[in-house]
C-alpha positions in Angstrom: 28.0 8.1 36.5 24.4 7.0 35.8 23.6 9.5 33.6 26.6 8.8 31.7 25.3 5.0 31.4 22.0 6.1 29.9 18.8 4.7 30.7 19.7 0.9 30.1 21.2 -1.5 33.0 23.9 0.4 35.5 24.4 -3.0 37.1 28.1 -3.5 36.9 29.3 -0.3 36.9 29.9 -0.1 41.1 31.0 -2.6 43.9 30.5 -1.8 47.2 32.8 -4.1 49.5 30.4 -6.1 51.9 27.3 -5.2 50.1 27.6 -6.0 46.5 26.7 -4.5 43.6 25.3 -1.0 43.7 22.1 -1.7 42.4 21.4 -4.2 44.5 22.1 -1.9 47.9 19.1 -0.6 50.3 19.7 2.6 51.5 20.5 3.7 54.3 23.6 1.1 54.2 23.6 1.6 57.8 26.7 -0.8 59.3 28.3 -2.5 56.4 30.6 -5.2 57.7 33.7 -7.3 56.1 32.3 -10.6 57.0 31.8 -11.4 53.5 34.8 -12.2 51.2 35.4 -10.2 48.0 34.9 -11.0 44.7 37.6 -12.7 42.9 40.1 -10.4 41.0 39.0 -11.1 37.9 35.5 -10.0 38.4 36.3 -7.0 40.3 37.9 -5.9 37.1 34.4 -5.8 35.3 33.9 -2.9 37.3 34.7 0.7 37.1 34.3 1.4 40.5 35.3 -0.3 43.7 34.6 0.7 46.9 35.9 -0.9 50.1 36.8 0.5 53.6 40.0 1.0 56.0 38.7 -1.8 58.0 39.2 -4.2 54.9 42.3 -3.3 53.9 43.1 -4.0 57.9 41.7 -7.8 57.4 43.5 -7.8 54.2 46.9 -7.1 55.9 46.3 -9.7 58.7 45.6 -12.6 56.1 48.9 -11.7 54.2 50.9 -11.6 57.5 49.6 -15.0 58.2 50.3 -16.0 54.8 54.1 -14.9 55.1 53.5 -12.2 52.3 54.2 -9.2 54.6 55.6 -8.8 58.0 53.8 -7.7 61.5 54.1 -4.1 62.4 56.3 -4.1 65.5 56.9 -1.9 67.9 59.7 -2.0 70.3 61.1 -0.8 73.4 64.6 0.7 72.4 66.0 -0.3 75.6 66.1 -4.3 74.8 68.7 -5.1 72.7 67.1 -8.6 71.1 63.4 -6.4 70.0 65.8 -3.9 68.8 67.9 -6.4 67.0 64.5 -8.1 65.3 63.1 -4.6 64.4 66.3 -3.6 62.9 66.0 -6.7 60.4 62.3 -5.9 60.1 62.6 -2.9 58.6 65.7 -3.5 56.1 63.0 -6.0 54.4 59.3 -6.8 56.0 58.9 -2.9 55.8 59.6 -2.9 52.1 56.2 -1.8 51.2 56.6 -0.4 47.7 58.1 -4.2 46.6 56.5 -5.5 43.0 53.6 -7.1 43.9 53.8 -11.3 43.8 51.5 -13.1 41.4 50.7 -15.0 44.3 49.4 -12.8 46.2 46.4 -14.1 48.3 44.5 -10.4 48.7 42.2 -9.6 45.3 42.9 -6.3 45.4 46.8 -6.8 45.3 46.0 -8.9 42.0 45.2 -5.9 40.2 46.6 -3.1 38.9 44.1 0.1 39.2 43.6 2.5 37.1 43.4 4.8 40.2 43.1 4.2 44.0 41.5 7.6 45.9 42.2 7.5 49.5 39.0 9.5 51.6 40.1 10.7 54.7 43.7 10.4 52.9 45.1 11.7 56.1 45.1 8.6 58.1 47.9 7.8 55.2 50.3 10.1 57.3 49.4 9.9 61.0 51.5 7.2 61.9 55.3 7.5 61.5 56.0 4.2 60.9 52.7 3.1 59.4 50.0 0.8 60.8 48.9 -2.3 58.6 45.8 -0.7 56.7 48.6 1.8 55.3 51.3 -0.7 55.1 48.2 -2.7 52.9 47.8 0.4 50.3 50.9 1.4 50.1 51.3 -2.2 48.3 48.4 -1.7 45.8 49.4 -1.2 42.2 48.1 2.1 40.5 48.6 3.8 37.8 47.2 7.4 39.7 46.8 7.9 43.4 44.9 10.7 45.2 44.6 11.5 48.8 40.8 13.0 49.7 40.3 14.9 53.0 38.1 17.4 54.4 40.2 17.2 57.7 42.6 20.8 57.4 46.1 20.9 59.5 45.0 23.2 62.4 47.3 25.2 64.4 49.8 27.8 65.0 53.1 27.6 62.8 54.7 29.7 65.3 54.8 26.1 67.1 57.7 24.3 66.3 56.7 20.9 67.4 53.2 21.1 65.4 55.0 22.3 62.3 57.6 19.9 62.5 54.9 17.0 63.0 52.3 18.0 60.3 55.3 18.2 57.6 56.3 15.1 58.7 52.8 14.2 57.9 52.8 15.6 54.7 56.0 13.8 53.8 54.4 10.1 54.3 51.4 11.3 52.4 54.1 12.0 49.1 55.1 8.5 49.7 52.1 7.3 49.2 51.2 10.0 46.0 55.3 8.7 44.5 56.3 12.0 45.1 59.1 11.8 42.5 61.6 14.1 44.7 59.7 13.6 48.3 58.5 10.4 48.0 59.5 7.2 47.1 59.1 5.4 43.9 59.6 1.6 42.9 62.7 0.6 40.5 61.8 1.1 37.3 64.2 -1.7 36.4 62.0 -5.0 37.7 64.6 -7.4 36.4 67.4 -5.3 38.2 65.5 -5.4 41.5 64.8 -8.3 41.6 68.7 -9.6 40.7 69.9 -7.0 43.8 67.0 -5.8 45.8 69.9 -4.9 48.1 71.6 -2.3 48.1 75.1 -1.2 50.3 74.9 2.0 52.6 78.0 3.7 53.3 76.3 6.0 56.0 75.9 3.3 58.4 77.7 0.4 56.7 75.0 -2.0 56.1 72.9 -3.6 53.7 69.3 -2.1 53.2 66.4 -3.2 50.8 67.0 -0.4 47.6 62.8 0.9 48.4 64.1 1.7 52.3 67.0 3.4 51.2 65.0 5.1 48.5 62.6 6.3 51.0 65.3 7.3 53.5 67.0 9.5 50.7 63.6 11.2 49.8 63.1 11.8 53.9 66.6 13.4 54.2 65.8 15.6 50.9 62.4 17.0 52.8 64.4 17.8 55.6 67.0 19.6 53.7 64.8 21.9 51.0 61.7 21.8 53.1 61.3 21.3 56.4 64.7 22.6 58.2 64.2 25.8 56.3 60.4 26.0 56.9 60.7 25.7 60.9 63.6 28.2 60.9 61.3 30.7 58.9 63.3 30.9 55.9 61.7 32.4 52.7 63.7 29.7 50.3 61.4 26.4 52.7 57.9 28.5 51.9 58.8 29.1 48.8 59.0 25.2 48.2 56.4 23.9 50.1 54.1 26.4 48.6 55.5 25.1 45.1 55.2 21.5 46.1 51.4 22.2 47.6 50.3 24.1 44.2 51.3 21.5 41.9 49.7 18.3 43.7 46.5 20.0 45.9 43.3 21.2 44.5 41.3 22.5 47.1 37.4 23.4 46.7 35.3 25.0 49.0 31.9 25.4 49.8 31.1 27.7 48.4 32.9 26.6 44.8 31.2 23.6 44.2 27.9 25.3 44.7 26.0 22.3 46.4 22.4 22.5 46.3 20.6 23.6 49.3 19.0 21.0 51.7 15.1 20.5 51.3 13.7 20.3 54.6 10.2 18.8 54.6 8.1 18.8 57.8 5.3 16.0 58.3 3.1 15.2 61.3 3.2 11.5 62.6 0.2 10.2 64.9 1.9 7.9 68.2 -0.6 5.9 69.8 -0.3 6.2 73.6 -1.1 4.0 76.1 -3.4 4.2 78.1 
């Protein structure tokens, strides 16, 4: 990136959430807190870069629940009727995370649309089944491209049922976040039309449901049906698809493909004083 700038001023070119521009950043960063607000949107678009952490996106989600502009993550006990009654309403249309983003919108970075937004440690994205607030938070951030980054591999044995089962379910939440265009789920391409009817009628259980929920629901209920079902019961036709699926949206490199450059290990001698 700084070669590409040349030798004249990089300052600019990189924000680093909490710290500030690049070039104005001491290493090592060491503990680089939130305390600071962000730039205002419209000089985080003077940069190409942006760089902010889960932790943010966290705070972020907390000031637009107390703002009204998303609702709390709940979590229930199925046994009371009343939580199970609010939950029910909360997820037909607080949950609707993939809704057009409001203009008033109090977080900077929902007041932009980005050109791309690269999740590291992406798999965070699909550990929790019904999503936490920092992936409630991105899954609302407008971008044009989205990648998921993660050294972390799914480890264990396939033979497992239950493991399988849970690490496709995994990989399903991480194609909602990617817009799978089969797996995931995408936002109406009609604006006006979602907005006249951003409900939409279910005949499966006879209710109303927000038209992203119902979206997302469908896309679940296709992974079950081409993918997962078929994977866990060892059939060739769920490999075959997954593998598809996993060749056209994963590039994997390994160590020994990027060819990093070897550590230089340099060995001085320090003199202590010692008391006496």
């Amino acid at each position: 990136l700084f070669t590409s700038a040349g030798t004249g001023n990089v300052r600019g070119l990189v924000y680093l959430d909490g710290v500030g521009d690049i070039m104005d950043a001491r290493m090592p960063l060491g503990d680089v807190g939130n305390s600071e607000s962000m730039l205002p949107a419209y000089q985080l678009a003077n940069y190409m870069i942006v760089v902010t952490s889960f932790s943010r996106c966290e705070q972020e989600f907390q000031n637009e629940v107390r703002a009204g502009r998303m609702g709390k993550v709940v979590v229930t006990n199925p046994l009371d009727n009343r939580k199970r009654k609010r939950a029910t309403q909360y997820q037909e249309s607080d949950n609707d995370v993939l809704r057009d983003v409001s203009s008033s919108s109090s977080s900077n970075l929902l007041q932009l649309r980005w050109l791309r937004i690269v999740v590291d440690e992406g798999h965070e994205l699909g550990t929790h089944a019904g999503g936490n607030g920092m992936t409630r938070f991105i899954h609302k951030m407008a971008a044009e491209r989205r990648w998921v980054l993660s050294g972390t591999p799914t480890t264990g044995d396939e033979n497992d049922g239950s493991f399988a089962a849970n690490a496709l379910d995994q990989l399903q939440r991480l194609l909602l976040f990617l817009r799978h265009p089969e797996y995931g789920s995408l936002p109406s391409s009609d604006q006006a039309s979602a907005k006249l009817s951003p409900y939409v009628y279910d005949w499966r259980t006879q209710k109303s449901k927000s038209s992203a929920v119902l979206k997302r629901e469908n896309a679940k209920a296709i992974w079950v049906t081409k993918v997962k079902q078929p994977f866990l019961q060892k059939k060739l036709e769920g490999r075959k698809e997954l593998l598809t699926l996993l060749r056209n949206i994963m590039v994997m490199h390994k160590k020994e493909d990027i060819n990093l450059p070897k550590p230089q290990f340099v060995q001085g001698e320090v003199e202590v004083d010692i008391p006496a």
